[in-house]
TORKOL-4160 file (C-alpha; in steps of 0.2 Angstrom, whole numbers, padded with zeros to 4 digits, m for minus):
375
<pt num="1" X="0130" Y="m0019" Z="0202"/>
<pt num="2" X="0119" Y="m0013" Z="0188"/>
<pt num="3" X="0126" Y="m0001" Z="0177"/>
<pt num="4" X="0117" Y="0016" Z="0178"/>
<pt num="5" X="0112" Y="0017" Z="0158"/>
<pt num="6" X="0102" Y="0001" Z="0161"/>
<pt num="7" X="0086" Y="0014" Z="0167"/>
<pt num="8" X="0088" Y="0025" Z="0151"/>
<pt num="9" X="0074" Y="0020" Z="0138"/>
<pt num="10" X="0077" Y="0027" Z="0122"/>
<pt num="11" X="0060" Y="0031" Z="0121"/>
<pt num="12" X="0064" Y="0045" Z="0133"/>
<pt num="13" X="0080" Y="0049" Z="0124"/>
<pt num="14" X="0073" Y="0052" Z="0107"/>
<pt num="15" X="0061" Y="0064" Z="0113"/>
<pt num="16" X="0062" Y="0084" Z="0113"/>
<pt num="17" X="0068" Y="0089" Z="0095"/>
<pt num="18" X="0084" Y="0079" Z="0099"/>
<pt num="19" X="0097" Y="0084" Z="0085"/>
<pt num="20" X="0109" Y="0070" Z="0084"/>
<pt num="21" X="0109" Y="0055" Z="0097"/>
<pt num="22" X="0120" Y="0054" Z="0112"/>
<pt num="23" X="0138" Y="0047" Z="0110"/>
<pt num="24" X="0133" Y="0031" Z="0120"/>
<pt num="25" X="0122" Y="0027" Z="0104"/>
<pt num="26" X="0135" Y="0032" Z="0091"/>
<pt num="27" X="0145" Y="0019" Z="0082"/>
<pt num="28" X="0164" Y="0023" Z="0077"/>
<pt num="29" X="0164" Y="0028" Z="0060"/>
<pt num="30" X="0170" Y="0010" Z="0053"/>
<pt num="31" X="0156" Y="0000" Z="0060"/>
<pt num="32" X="0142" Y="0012" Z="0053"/>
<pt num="33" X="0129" Y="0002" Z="0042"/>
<pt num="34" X="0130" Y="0016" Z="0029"/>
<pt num="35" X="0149" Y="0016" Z="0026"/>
<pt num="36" X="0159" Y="0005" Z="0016"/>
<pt num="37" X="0169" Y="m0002" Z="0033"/>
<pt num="38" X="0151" Y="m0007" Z="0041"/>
<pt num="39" X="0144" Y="m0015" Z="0025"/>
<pt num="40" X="0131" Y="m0003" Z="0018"/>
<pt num="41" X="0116" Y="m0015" Z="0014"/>
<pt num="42" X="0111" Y="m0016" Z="m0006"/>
<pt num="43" X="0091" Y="m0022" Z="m0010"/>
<pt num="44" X="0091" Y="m0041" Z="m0015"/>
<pt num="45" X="0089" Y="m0041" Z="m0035"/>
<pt num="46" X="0070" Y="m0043" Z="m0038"/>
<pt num="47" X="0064" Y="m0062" Z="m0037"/>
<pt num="48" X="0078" Y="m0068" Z="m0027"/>
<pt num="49" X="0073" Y="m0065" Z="m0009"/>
<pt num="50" X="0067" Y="m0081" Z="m0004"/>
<pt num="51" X="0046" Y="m0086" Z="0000"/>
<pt num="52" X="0039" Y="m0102" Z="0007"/>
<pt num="53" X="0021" Y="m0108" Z="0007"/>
<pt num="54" X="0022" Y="m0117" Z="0023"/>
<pt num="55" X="0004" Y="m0125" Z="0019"/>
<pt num="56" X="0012" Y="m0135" Z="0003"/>
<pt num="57" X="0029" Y="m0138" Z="0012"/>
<pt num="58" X="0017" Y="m0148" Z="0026"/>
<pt num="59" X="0014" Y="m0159" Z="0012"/>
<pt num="60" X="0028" Y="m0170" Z="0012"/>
<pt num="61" X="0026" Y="m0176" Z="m0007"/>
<pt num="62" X="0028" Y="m0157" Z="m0013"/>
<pt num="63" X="0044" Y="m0157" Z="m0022"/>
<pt num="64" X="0044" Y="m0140" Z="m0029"/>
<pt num="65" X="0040" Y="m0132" Z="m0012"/>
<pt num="66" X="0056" Y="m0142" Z="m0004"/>
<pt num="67" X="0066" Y="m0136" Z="m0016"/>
<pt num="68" X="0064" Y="m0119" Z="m0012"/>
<pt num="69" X="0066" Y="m0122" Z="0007"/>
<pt num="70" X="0083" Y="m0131" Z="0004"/>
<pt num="71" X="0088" Y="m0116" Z="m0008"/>
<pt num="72" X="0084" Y="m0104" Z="0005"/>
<pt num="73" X="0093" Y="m0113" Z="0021"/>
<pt num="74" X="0108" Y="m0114" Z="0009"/>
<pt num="75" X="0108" Y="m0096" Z="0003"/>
<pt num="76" X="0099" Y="m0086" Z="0016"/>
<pt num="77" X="0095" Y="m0094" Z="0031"/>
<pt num="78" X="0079" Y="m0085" Z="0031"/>
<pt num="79" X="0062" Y="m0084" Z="0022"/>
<pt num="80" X="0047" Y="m0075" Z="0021"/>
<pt num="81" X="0034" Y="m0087" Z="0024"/>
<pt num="82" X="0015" Y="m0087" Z="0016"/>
<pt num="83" X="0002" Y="m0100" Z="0018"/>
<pt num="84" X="0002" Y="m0101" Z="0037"/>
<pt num="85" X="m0016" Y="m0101" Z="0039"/>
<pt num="86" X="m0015" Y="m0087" Z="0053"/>
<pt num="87" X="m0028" Y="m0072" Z="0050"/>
<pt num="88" X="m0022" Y="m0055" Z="0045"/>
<pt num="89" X="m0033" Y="m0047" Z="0060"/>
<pt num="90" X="m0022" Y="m0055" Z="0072"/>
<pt num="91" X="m0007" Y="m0050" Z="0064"/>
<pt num="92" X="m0014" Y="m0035" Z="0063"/>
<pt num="93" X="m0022" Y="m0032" Z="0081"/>
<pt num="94" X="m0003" Y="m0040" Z="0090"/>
<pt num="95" X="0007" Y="m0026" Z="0080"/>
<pt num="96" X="m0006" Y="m0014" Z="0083"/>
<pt num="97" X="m0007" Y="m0018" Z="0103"/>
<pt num="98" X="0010" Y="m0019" Z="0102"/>
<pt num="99" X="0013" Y="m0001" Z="0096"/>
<pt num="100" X="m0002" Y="0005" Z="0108"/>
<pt num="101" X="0007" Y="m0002" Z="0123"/>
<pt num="102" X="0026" Y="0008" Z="0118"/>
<pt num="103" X="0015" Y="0022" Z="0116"/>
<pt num="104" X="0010" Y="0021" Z="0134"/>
<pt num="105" X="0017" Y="0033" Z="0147"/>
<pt num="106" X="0033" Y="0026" Z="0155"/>
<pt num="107" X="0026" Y="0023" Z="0173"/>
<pt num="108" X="0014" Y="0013" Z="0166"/>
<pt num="109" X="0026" Y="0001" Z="0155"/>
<pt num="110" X="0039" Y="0002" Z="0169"/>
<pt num="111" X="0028" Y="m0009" Z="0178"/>
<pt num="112" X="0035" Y="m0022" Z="0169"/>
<pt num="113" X="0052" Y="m0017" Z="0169"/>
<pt num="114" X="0064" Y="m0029" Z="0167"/>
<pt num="115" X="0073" Y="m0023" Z="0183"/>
<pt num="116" X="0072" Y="m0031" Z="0201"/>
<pt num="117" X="0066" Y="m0019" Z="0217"/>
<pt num="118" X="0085" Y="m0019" Z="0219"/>
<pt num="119" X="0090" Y="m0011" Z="0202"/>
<pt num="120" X="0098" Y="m0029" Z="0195"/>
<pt num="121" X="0093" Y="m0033" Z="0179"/>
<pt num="122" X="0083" Y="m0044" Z="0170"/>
<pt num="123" X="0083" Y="m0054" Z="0155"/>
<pt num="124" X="0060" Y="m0054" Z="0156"/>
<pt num="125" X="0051" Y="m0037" Z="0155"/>
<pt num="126" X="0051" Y="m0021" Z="0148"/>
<pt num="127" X="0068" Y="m0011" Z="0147"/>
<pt num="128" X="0084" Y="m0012" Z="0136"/>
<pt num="129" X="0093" Y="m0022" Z="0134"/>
<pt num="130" X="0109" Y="m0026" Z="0144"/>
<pt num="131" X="0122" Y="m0013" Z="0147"/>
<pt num="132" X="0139" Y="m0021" Z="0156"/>
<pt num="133" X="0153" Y="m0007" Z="0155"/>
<pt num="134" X="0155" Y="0012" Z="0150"/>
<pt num="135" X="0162" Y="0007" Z="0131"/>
<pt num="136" X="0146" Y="m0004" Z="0127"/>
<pt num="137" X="0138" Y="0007" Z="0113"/>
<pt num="138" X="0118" Y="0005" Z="0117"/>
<pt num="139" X="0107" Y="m0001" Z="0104"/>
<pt num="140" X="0092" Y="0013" Z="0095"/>
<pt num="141" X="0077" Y="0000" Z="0104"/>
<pt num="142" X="0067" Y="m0004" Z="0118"/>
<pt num="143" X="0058" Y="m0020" Z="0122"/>
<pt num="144" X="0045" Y="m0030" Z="0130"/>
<pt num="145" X="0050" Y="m0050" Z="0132"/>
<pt num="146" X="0043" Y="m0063" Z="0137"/>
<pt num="147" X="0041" Y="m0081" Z="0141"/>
<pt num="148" X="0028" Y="m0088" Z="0133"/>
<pt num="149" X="0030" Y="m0107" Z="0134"/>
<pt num="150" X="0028" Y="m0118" Z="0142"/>
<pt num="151" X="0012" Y="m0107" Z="0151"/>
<pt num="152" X="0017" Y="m0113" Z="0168"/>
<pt num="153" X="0035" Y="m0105" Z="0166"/>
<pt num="154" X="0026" Y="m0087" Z="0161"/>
<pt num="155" X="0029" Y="m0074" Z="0175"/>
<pt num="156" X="0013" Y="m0062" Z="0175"/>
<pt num="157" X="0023" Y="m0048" Z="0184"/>
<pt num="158" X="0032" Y="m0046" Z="0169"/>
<pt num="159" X="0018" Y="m0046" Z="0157"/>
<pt num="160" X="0008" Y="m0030" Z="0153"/>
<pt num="161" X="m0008" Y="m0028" Z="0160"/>
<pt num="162" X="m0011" Y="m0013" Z="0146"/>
<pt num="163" X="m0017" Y="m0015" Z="0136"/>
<pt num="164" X="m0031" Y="m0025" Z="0141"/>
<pt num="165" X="m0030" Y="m0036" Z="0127"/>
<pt num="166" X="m0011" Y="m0037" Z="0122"/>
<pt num="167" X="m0007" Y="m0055" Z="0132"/>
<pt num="168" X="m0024" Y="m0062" Z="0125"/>
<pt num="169" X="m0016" Y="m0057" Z="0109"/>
<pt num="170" X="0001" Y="m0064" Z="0110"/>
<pt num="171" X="m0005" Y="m0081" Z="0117"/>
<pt num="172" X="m0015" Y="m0084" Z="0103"/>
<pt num="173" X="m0003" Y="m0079" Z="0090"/>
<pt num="174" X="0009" Y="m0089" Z="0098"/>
<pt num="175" X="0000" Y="m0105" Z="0096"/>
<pt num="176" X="0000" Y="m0102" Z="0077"/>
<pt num="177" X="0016" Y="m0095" Z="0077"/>
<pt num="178" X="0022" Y="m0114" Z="0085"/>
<pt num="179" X="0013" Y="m0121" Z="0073"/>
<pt num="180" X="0022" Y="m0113" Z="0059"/>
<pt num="181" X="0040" Y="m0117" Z="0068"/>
<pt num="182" X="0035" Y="m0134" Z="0069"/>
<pt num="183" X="0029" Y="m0138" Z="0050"/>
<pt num="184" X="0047" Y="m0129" Z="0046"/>
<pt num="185" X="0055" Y="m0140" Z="0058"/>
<pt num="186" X="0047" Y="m0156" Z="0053"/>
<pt num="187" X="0053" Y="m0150" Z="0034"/>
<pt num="188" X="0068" Y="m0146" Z="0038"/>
<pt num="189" X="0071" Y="m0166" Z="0044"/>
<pt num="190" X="0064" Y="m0171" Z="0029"/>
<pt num="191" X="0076" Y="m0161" Z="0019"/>
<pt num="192" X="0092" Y="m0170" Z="0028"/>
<pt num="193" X="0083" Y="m0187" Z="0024"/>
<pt num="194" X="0075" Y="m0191" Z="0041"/>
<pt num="195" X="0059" Y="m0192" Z="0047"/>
<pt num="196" X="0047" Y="m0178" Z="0052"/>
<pt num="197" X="0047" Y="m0180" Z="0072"/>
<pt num="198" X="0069" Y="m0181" Z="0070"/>
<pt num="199" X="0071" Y="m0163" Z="0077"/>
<pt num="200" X="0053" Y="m0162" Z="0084"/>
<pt num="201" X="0055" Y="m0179" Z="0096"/>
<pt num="202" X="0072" Y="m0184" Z="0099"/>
<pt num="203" X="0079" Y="m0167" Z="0101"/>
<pt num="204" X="0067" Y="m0154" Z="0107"/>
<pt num="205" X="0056" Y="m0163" Z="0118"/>
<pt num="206" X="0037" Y="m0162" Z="0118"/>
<pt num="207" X="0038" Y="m0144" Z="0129"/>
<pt num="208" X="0046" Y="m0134" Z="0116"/>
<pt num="209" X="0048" Y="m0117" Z="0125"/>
<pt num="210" X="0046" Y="m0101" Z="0116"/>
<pt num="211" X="0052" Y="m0082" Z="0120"/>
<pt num="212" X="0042" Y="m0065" Z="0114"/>
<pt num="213" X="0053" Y="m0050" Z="0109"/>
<pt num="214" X="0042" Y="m0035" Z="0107"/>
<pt num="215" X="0056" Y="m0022" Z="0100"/>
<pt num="216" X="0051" Y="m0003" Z="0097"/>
<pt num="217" X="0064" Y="0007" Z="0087"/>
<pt num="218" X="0057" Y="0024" Z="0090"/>
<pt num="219" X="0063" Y="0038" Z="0076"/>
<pt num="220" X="0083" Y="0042" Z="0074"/>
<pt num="221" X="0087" Y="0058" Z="0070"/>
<pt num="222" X="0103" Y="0053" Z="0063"/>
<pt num="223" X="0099" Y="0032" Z="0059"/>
<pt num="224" X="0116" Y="0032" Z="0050"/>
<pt num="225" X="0126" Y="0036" Z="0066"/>
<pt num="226" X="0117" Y="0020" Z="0076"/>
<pt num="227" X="0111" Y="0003" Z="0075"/>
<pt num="228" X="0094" Y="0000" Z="0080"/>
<pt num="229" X="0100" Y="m0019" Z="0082"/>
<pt num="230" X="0118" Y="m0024" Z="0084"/>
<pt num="231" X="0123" Y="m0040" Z="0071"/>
<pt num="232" X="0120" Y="m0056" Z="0079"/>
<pt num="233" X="0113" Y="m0072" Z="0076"/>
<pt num="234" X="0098" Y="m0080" Z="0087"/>
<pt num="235" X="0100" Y="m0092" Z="0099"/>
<pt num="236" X="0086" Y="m0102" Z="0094"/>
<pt num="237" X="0081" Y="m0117" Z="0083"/>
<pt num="238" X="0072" Y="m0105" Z="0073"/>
<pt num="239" X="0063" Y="m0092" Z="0075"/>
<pt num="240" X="0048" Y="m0081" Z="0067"/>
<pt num="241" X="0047" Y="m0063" Z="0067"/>
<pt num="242" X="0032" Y="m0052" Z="0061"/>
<pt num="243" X="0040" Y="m0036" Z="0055"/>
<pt num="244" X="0033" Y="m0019" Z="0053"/>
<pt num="245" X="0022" Y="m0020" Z="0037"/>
<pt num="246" X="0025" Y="m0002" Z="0035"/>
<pt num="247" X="0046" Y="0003" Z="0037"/>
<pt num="248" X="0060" Y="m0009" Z="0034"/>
<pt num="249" X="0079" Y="m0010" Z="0042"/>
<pt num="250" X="0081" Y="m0027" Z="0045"/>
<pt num="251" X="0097" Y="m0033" Z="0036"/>
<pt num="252" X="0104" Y="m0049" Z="0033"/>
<pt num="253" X="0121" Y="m0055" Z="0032"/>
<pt num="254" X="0129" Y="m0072" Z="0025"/>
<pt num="255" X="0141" Y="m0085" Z="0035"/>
<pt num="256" X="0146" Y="m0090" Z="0016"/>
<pt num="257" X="0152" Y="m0081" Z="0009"/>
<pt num="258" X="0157" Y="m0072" Z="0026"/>
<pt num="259" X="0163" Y="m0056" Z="0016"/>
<pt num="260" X="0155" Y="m0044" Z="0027"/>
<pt num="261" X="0141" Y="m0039" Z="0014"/>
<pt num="262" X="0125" Y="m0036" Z="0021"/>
<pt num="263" X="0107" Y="m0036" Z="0012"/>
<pt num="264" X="0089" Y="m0027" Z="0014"/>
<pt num="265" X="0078" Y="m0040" Z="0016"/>
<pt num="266" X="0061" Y="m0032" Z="0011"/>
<pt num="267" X="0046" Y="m0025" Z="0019"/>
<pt num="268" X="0032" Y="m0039" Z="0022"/>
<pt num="269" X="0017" Y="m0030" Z="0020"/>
<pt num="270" X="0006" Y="m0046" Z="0014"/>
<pt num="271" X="0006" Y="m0053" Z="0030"/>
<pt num="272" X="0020" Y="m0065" Z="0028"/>
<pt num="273" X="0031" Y="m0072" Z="0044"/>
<pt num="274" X="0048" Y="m0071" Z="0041"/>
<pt num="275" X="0058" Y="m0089" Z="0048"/>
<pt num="276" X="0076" Y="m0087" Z="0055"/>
<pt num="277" X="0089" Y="m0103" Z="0055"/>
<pt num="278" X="0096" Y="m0100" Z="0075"/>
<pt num="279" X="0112" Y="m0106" Z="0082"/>
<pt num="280" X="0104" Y="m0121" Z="0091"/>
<pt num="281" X="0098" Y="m0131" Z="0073"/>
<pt num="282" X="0117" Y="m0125" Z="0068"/>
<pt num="283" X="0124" Y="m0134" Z="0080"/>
<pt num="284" X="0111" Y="m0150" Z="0079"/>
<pt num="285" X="0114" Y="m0149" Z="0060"/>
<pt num="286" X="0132" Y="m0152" Z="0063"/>
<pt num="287" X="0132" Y="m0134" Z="0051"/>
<pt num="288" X="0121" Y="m0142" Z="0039"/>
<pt num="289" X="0110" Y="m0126" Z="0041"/>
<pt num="290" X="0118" Y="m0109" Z="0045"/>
<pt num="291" X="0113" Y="m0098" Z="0058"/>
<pt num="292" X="0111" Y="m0080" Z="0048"/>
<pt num="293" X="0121" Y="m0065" Z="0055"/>
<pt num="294" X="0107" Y="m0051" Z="0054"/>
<pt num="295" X="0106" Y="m0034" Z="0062"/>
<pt num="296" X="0094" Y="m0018" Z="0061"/>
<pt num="297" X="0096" Y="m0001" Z="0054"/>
<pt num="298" X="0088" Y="0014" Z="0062"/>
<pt num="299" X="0075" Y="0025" Z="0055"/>
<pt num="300" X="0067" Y="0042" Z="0054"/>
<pt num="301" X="0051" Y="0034" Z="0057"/>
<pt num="302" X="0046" Y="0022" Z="0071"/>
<pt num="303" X="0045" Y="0003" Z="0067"/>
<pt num="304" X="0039" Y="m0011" Z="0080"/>
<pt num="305" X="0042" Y="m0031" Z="0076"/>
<pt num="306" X="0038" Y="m0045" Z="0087"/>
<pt num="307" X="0050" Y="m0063" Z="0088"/>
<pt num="308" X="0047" Y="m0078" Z="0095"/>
<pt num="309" X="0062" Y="m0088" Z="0098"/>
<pt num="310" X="0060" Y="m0107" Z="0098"/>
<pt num="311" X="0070" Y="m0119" Z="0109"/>
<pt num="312" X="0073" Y="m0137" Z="0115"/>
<pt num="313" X="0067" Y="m0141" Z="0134"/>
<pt num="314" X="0079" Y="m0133" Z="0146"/>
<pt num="315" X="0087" Y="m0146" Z="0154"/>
<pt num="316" X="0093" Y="m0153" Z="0137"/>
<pt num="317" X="0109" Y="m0157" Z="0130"/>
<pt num="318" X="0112" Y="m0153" Z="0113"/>
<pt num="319" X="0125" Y="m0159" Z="0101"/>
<pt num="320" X="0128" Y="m0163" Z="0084"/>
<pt num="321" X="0115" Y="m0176" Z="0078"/>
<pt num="322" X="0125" Y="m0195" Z="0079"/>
<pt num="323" X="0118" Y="m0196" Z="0060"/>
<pt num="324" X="0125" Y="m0180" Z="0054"/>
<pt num="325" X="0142" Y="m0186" Z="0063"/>
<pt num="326" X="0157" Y="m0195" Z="0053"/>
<pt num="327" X="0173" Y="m0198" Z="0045"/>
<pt num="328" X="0170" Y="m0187" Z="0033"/>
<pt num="329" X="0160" Y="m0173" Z="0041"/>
<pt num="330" X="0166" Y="m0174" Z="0062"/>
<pt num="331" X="0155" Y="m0166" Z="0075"/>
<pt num="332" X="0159" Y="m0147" Z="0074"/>
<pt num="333" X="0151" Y="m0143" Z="0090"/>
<pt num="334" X="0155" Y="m0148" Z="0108"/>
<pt num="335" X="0138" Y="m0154" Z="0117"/>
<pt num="336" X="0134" Y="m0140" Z="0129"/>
<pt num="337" X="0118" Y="m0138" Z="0141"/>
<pt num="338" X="0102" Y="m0128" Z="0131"/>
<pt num="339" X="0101" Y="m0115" Z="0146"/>
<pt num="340" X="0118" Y="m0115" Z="0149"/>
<pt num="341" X="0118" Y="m0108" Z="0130"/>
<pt num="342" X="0104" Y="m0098" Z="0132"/>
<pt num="343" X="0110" Y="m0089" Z="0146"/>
<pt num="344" X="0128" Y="m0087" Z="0139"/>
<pt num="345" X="0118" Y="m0078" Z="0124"/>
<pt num="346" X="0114" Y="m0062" Z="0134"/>
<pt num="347" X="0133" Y="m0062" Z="0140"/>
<pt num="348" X="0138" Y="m0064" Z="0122"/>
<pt num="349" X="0125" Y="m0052" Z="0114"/>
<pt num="350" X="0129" Y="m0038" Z="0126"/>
<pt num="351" X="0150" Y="m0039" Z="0120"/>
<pt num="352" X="0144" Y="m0039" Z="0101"/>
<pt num="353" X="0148" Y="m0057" Z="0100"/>
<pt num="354" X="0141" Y="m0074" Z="0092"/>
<pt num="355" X="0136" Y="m0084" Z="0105"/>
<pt num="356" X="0145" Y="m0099" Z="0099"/>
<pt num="357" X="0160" Y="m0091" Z="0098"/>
<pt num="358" X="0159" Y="m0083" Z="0114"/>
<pt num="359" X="0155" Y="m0102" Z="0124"/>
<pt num="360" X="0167" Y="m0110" Z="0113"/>
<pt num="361" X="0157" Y="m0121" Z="0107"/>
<pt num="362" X="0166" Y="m0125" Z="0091"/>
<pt num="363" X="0175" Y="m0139" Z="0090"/>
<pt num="364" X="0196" Y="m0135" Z="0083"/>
<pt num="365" X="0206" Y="m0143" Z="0068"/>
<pt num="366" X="0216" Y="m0154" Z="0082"/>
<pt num="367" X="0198" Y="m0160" Z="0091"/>
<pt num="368" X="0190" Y="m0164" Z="0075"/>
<pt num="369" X="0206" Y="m0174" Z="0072"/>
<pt num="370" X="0207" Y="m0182" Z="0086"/>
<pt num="371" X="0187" Y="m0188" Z="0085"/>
<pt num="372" X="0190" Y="m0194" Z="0068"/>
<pt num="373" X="0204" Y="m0205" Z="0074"/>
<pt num="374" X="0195" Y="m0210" Z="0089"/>
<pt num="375" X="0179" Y="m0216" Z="0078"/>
């Protein structure tokens, strides 16, 4: 049975000269992101956040460029990313769309709802996201996603049909977006000593699919009572996001060290892509890159991205790489199924939990142990 607050768009909510959000949205005072207990977010000093020309990191012989990619997966585990090659009027016509198609009345966005005739929910279409029990606190967002590859996978009941333009849109950027992920891909390999085709070939397949999250954060009255995003980290290999040029809120958190500290990362209004490390290359890496915590403040204005999340092929395993794997670094992940992770995500996500942790996927002191001896 689909609990009743999953048909409650916040859109709808936040209309009327609402005062203060409903209690369903508000945080207990500890977990606030402006209070000490939730980690209020500081700016990062100037210089320090971390940017990538993608174009000089495809060449393999630029050293310099390299370096600043294996700073930022150690630090960050996200960068802004320049050089992509993709046009500023498709970034600019897929946010603007994007925002066009929010703006719509519900009946026509509920046309894609992601909601069966039945009232079940699910995880494609255009909605909130999932809502399990009465204590769940909702997030300050709706959202449109989507399926975009492989093309034959794409569901077209879940896809708008307005704005006219808006899938045409989102095809094309995702192409260029791909290609972005891939270059990163290929450079992350290199950075670990392998070749460019070691995460690409081996462990993805040649049908990497991709997911769209459209996510519309419509204006809080009070933004330090909610989260527009719970913390959590992606269930991705990576995964690019084009944020609003105009309003911040994303924040970003650091597995080391885990202290709780959260930090602004900074408005992009130069037509960068930001790149996320997600949970699947942590487990692949064996850990050697980190899947970010980050999380989304609300706003008194409206603020719209857009993510594509990158995986491996569906019915793939996925483990620790053998090369990554020894006696002095054991596997610390179990090998688990790609859509089994996948789907355990939206469990995980809707209890505020990492993904990882919520499978058990992590390997223990006495496993590792044991693999050692066994090896």
């Amino acid at each position: 049975m689909v609990h009743q607050a999953q048909g409650q768009l916040v859109q709808e909510v936040a209309t009327g000269g609402l005062q203060a959000p409903p209690s369903r949205y508000v945080l207990r005072e500890k977990d606030r992101p402006t209070t000490n207990g939730g980690g209020a977010a500081a700016p990062p000093e100037l210089g320090v956040f971390p940017t990538v020309d993608v174009g000089r990191l495809a060449e393999p012989g630029d050293v310099e460029e390299a370096a600043k990619l294996q700073a930022a997966l150690q630090s960050w585990g996200l960068f802004a990313v320049t050089g992509h090659g993709i046009p500023a009027a498709l970034l600019d016509g897929i946010h603007k769309v994007a925002t066009e198609f929010f703006h719509m009345p519900s009946e026509e966005k509920l046309k894609c709802a992601n909601k069966t005739d039945t009232g079940e929910f699910q995880n494609q279409g255009y909605g909130i996201d999932r809502v399990d029990t009465d204590e769940q606190v909702l997030d300050w967002c709706d959202r449109l996603y989507l399926q975009v590859q492989p093309e034959e996978a794409r569901q077209p009941r879940f896809w708008p049909k307005h704005p006219p333009s808006l899938a045409k849109l989102l095809h094309e950027y995702s192409l260029r977006s791909e290609q972005v992920a891939k270059q990163v891909l290929k450079a992350m390999a290199r950075a670990l000593g392998f070749a460019d085709d070691f995460f690409l070939g081996r462990h993805v397949g040649e049908d990497m699919v991709s997911w769209a999250r459209f996510t519309y954060y419509p204006p809080c009255p009070r933004p330090d009572l909610v989260y527009g995003l719970k913390p959590h980290t992606d269930n991705s290999l990576v995964t690019t996001l084009l944020l609003d040029p105009d309003v911040g809120g994303l924040q970003a958190g650091f597995s080391i060290p885990d202290d709780g500290s959260w930090v602004e990362v900074p408005v992009l209004a130069g037509g960068e892509l930001l790149v996320v490390v997600g949970d699947v290359m942590e487990i692949m890496s064996n850990a050697a890159f980190r899947a970010p915590k980050h999380r989304v403040v609300a706003s008194e204005r409206e603020r719209m991205s857009l993510v594509i999340f990158y995986l491996p092929e569906e019915e793939r395993d996925m483990e620790p790489a053998e090369e990554l794997v020894g006696e002095a670094r054991p596997a610390l992940y179990k090998k688990l199924n790609v859509k089994t992770f996948t789907d355990g995500f939206w469990d995980a996500f809707a209890l505020g939990e990492p993904t990882i942790d919520f499978l058990n996927v992590r390997v223990d002191d006495k496993e590792a142990t044991t693999a050692v001896s066994a090896a």
